[in-house]
N, C-alpha and C positions, 0 to 999 in steps of 0.2 A: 342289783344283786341277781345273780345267774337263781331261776327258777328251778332247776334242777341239779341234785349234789350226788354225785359218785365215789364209792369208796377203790382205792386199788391199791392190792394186798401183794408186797413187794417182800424181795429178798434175798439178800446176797446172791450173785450170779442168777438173778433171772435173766432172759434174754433181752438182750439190748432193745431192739427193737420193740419188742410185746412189752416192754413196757413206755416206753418214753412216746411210741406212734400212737394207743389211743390215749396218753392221757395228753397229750399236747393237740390233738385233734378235738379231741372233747370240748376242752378249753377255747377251741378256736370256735367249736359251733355254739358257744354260750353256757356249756357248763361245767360248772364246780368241779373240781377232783381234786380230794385227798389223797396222797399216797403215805402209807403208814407201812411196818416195818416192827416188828415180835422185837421187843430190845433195845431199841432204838427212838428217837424224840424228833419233834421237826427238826430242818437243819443237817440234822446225822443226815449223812449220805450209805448207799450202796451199792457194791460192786456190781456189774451188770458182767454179760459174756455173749460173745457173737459165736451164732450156732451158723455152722454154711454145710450145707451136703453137696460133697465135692466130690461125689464117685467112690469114696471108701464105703464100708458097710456101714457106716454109722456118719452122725454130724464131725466138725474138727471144732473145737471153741479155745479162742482166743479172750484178752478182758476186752472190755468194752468202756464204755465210757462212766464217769460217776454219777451214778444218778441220786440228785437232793431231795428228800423225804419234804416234805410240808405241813404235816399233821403227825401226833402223836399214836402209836399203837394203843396204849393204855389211856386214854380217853375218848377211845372212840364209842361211841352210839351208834346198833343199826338201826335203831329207828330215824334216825337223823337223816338217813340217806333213800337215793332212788333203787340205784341199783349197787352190784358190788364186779369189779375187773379182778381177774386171775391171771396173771401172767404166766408163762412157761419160762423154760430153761432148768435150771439143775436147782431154783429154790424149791418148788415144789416136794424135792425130793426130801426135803426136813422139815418146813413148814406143813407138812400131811401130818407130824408127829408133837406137834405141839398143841395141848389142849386147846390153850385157849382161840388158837384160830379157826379147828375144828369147830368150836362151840360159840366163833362166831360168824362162819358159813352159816349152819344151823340155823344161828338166828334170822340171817338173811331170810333165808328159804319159809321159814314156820313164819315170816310176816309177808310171803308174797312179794319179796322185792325181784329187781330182773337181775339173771347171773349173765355175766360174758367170763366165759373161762376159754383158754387157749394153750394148744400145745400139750406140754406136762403141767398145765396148771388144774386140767383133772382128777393126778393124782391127789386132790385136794379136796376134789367135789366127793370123790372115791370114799377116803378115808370117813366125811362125814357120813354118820350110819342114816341108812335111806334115802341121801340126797337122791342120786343115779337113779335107785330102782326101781326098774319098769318103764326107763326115758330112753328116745332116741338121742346119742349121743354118738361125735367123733375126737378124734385126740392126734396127737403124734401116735403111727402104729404102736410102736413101744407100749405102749399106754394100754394097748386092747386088754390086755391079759387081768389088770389091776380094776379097768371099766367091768368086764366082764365079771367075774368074781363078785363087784361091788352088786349085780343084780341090775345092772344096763343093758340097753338094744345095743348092741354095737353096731356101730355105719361108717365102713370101710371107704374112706376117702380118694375118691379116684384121682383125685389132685391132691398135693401142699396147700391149696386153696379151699380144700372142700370145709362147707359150714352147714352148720346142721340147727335146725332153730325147732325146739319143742317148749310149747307154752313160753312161760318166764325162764328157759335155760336157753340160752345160746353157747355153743361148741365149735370152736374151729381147730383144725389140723398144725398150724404153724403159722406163721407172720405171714404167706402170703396170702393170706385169707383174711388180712384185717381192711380189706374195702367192706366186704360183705359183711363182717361181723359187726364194725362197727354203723354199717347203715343200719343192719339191724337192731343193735340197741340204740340207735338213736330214735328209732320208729318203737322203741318196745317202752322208753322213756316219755314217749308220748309227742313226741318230734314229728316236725312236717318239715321236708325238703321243697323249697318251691325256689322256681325260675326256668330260666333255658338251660336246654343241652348246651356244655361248650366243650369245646377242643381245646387244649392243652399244650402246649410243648414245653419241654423241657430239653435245654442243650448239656448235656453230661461230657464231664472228661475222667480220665483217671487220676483217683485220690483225689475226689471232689469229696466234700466232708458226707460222711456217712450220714450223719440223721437231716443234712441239710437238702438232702434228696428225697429220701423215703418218707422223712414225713409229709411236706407237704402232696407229694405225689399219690402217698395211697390216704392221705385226708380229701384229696378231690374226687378222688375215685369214687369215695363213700359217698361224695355227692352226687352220683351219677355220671361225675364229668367223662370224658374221652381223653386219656392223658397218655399223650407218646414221650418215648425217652430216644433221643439221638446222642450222636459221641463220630467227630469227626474221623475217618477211615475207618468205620465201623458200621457194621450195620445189624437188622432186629437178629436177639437170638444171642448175639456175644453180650460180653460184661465187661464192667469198668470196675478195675477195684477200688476200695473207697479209703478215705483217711478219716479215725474219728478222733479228733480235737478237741481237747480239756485244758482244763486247768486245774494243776496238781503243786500246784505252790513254785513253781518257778515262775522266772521272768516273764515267760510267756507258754501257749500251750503246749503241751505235748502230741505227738504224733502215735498214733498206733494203729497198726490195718484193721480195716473193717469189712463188711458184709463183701460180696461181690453180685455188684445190681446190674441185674439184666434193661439191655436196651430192646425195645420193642417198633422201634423202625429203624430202616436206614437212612443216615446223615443226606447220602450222595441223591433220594430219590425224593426225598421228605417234598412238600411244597407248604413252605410258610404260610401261605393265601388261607389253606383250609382251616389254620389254627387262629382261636377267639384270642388268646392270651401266651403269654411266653413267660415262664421262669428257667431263673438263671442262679445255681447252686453254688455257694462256696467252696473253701478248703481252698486244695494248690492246683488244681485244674484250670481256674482263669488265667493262671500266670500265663500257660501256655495259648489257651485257647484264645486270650489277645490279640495272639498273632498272626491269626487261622481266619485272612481275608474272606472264606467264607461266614466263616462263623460273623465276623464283622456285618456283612450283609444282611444274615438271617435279621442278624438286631436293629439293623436299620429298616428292616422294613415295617415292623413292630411299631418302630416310634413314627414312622413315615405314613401309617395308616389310622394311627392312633387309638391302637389294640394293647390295651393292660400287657406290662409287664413286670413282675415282681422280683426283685433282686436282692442277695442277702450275702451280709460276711464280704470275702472279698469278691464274690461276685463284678463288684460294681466295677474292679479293673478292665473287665470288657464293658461295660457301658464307658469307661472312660477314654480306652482306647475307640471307640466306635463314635466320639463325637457327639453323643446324646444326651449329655450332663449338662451343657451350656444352659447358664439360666433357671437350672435346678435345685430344689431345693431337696437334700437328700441326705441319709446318713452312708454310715459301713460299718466294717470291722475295723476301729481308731487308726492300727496300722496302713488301711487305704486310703485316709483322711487326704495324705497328699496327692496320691491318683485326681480324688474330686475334687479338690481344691483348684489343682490344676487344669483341670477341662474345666473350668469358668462355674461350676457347680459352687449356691450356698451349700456351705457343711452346716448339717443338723447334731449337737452333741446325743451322741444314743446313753441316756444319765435315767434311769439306769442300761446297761447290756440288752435288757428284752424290747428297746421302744422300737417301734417302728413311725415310717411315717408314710403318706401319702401326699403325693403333688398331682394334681391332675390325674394318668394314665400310669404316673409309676409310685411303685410302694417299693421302699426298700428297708432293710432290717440288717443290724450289725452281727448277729451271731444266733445258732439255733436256740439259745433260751427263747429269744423274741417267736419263735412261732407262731402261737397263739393269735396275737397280733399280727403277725406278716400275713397269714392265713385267713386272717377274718379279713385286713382290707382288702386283699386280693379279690376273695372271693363278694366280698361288697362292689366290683368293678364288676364284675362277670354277673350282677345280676339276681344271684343265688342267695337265698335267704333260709337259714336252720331257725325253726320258731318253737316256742313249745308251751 
């Protein structure tokens, strides 16, 4: 049983990201998290929405993916918990107005638990009387005015990244600031990060599934790791846009655009050798990257060195195109089952959707529910250990 339990306070159209990256990070370094939901019971799901600043004067937002509650609002205790998560995006903007969330921030705070709030998930800290006042605190700019008012320091974010940590508040700007935030609540929760530095890669293509990038990539971050993002004829500084994949009652998932995720080196200069570990991201990006005799390479050197590499969803069509399955014992997304089967690879049934597994050097996972799991064994090859 995870030693430490976290509450996170969701709600229709919050941001996609702020909310599914730390609570599936969390989970992967050992702790508890409920997500509840003013209205709603486990199970009930909630609409999420992808914020992107695209050069207009404001964010554009699209829907996002559904995200499944797992605890009830109306039963929740904060004494039961460590700390409490606030996501941003457009809930905030009505969850400020309902008592009883108000009055159970409140209680957070008057028993000393840690807050991580993010984004417009402020306007919430705001709304409770005296949370803010007299703390240093940062937001989405938007937010200064509502922070300010509340009788906050305001601290102007010089990045989307920027995180502001006073006492038991921690504040960040937007989702790209969730390495920092969440390392810091994991050290605020009483958390030790221990092992080596490692390096990272990650092979990116377009319309590789949206959360099956960003999560694991800014969960390693939060462990100190060094994580580069490549994408073939590309290099650091562009973006690959992403596909996020559900399931909404049809045969199979749906399709809808997602974030667009910056890569941070380039493909053509990159040198595999520096990197400890390699993962390889879902969605429809493998079809093509397959093909992409480099990219075949990169992956053979991975297995040829026998340096961890995590693969999830259909990922695994490039490990099975690349000859590195034979003898494997491994899962996917059901639909790549023949991919593995045919590169000589045992299939592992993924019963339910989240399992992952580990064979030696490779861990692989059939679709982003498994995070959690995909996350922790990864990072159990690489050395690193979250304790608390």
């Amino acid at each position: 049983m995870a030693s430490k339990r976290v509450l996170l306070l969701c709600g229709d159209f919050m941001e996609d990201y702020e909310a599914m990256v730390p609570f599936q990070a969390l989970q992967a370094f050992g702790v508890a998290v409920d997500a509840v939901c003013p209205g709603k019971k486990a199970n009930d799901v909630c609409r999420t929405a992808v914020h992107v600043l695209s050069g207009a004067q404001t964010y554009t937002e699209t829907v996002g993916h559904n995200f499944a509650l797992n605890a009830t609002f109306d039963e929740v205790n904060a004494a039961s918990y460590d700390g409490l998560l606030l996501p941003g995006g457009r809930a905030p903007e009505y969850l400020a107005h309902i008592p009883s969330v108000v009055e159970l921030v409140i209680k957070f705070v008057s028993l000393g638990k840690q807050i991580a709030s993010i984004c417009h998930g402020q306007l919430i800290l705001a709304a409770a009387s005296g949370v803010v006042k007299g703390r240093r605190c940062t937001a989405f700019p938007a937010v200064k005015p509502v922070l300010v008012a509340a009788g906050a320091h305001w601290v102007e974010p010089d990045t989307m990244a920027a995180t502001v940590v006073d006492g038991n508040l921690i504040t960040a700007a937007t989702y790209d600031g969730h390495p920092e935030l969440i390392h810091h609540f994991v050290k605020a929760l009483g958390g030790t990060i221990s092992g080596p530095d490692r390096k990272v890669l990650f092979i990116c293509g377009d319309y590789m599934e949206d959360y099956e990038v960003k999560v694991p990539f800014q969960s390693l971050q939060a462990l100190g790791c060094h994580v580069d993002a490549v994408c073939p004829s590309k290099k650091a500084g562009d973006t690959c846009p992403t596909a996020i994949h559900d399931f909404e009652g049809d045969q199979t998932y749906s399709e809808k655009p997602g974030h667009a995720f910056p890569l941070t080196a380039t493909f053509d200069t990159v040198d595999p050798s520096s990197y400890d570990a390699l993962v390889i991201p879902g969605g429809r990006a493998p079809e093509y990257l397959a093909l992409n005799e480099s990219v075949i390479a990169m992956v053979k050197h991975f297995f040829e060195n026998k340096k961890p590499v995590a693969s999830i969803c259909h990922g695994q069509q490039i490990l099975s195109a690349a000859g590195v399955l034979k003898g494997r014992k491994c899962t996917a997304y059901p639909a790549v089952k023949l991919n593995v089967v045919l590169s000589g690879a045992t299939w592992l049934e993924p019963d339910p959707i989240s399992r992952c597994f580990t064979d030696g050097n490779l861990v692989t996972g059939a679709a982003w529910p498994g995070h959690p799991e995909f996350i922790s064994q990864l990072i159990t090859l690489l050395g690193i250990e979250v304790s608390f």
